[in-house]
PLY file of the C-alpha trace (Angstrom):
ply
format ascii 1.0
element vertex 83
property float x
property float y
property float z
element edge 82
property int vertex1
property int vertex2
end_header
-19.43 31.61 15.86
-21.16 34.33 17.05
-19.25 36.50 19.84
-22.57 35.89 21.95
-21.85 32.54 21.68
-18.24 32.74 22.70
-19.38 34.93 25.37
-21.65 32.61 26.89
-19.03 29.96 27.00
-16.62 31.89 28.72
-18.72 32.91 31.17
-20.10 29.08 31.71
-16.39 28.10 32.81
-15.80 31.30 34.82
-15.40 30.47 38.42
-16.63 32.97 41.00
-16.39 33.53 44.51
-17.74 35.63 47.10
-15.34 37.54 49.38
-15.64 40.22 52.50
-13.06 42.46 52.65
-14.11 43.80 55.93
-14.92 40.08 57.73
-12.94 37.88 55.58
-15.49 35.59 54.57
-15.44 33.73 51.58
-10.98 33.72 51.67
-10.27 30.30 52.05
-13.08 29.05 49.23
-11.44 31.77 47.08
-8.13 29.77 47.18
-9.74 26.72 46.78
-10.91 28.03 44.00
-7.61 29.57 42.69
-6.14 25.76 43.28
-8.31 24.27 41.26
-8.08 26.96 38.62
-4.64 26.47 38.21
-4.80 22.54 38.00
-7.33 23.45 35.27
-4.74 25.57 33.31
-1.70 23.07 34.03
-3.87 19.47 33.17
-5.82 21.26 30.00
-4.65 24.45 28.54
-0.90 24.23 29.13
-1.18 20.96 27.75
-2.83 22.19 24.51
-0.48 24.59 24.07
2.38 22.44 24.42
0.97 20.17 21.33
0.19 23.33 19.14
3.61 24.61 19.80
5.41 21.09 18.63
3.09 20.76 15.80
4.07 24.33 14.60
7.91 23.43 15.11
7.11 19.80 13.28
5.26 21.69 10.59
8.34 24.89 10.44
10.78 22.01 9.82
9.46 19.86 7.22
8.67 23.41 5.50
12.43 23.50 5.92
12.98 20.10 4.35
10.89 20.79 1.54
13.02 24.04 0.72
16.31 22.13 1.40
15.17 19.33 -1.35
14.01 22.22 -3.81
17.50 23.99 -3.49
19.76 20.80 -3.78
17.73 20.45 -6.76
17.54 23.59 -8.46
21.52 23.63 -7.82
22.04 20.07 -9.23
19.82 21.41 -12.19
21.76 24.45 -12.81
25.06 22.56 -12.39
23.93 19.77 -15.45
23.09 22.89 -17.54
26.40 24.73 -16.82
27.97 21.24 -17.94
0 1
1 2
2 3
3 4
4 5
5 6
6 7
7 8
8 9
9 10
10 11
11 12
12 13
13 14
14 15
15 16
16 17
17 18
18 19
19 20
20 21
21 22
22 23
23 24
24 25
25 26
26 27
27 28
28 29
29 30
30 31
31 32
32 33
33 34
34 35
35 36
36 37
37 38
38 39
39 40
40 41
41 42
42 43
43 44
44 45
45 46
46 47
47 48
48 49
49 50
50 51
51 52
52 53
53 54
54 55
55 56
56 57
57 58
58 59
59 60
60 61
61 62
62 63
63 64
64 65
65 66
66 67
67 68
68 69
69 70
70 71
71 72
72 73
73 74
74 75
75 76
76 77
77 78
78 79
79 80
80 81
81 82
């Protein structure tokens, strides 16, 4: 994809809010706003970065399996030649 692209999506899901600094105005909707930004990022991305971390660990261990099996082997193999 095209970094415009990406660009455009990230600005599509950007929340924004409009806040005084010398009245105030705008303070409360801006933590409103942080609220639901942060039920966004607990519900959706921490989720989805949960999964991709087990998968990695699932995938790290059966890499680990598969090298276990190829050394039992290799020794086993070694040990009928020294025979």
């Amino acid at each position: 994809r095209s970094l415009s692209l990406v660009l455009d999506e990230f600005y599509d899901h950007l929340h924004n809010v409009g806040v005084s600094a010398a009245t105030g105005e705008g303070v409360e909707e801006f933590w409103e706003v942080v609220g639901k930004a942060a039920e966004e990022y607990e519900e959706g991305y921490l989720v989805d970065l949960r999964n991709r971390v087990e998968e990695q660990v699932a995938k790290e261990r059966a890499k680990k399996r598969v090298g276990a099996r190829k050394l039992v082997r290799d020794l086993q193999h070694d040990g009928e030649m020294a025979s």
